[in-house]
N, C-alpha and C positions, 0 to 999 in steps of 0.2 A: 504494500500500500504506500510505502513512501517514498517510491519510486513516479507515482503516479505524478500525473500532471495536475496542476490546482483548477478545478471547474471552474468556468464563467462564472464569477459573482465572487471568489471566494478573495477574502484579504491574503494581500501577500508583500514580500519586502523582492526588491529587482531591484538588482546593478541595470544603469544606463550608462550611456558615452563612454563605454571600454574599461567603467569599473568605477569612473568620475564622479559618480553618482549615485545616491540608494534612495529609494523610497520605497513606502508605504503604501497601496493604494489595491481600490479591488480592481481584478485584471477581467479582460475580455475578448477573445479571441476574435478576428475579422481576416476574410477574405476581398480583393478587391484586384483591380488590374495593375499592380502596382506591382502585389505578390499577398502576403500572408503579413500582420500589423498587431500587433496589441494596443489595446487600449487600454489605458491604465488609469480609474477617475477615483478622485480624494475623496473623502466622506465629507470637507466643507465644499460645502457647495458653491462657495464665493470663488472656488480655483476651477480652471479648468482642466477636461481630458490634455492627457499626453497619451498622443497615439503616435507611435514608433513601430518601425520596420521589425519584424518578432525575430530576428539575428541578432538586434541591438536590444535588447531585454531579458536577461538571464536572471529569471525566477532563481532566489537563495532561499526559498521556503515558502511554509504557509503561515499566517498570524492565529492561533488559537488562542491566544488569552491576552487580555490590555489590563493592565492595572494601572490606574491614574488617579486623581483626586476627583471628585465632584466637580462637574461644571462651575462654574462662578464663584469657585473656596478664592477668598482672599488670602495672600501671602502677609 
């Protein structure tokens, strides 16, 4: 099973620009005449998709657990 590839929807962290980069975000697989693309869209919704060529997007896992504070905890 954890060889498997992360389904459409599911959170995952990817290297982007040859390793320059990591995020967070749920992934989504597309076809197009281009070739084959992920899309990759944040959970705020103020950002948009990054959708990249799927050779330049090497999934390093799946996100199964966040632990964070409560939304609006003051410091």
């Amino acid at each position: 099973e954890e060889d498997e590839d992360p389904a459409d929807g599911e959170v995952v962290v990817a290297l982007l620009r040859g390793g320059e980069e990591v995020t967070v975000k749920r992934i989504f697989r597309e076809s197009g005449e281009g070739g084959e693309f992920v899309r990759l869209r944040p959970e705020n919704g103020d950002h948009e998709d990054l959708v990249v060529p799927a050779e330049e997007a090497e999934v390093q896992g799946r996100v199964v657990y966040v632990v964070h504070p409560p939304r609006g905890r003051r410091r």
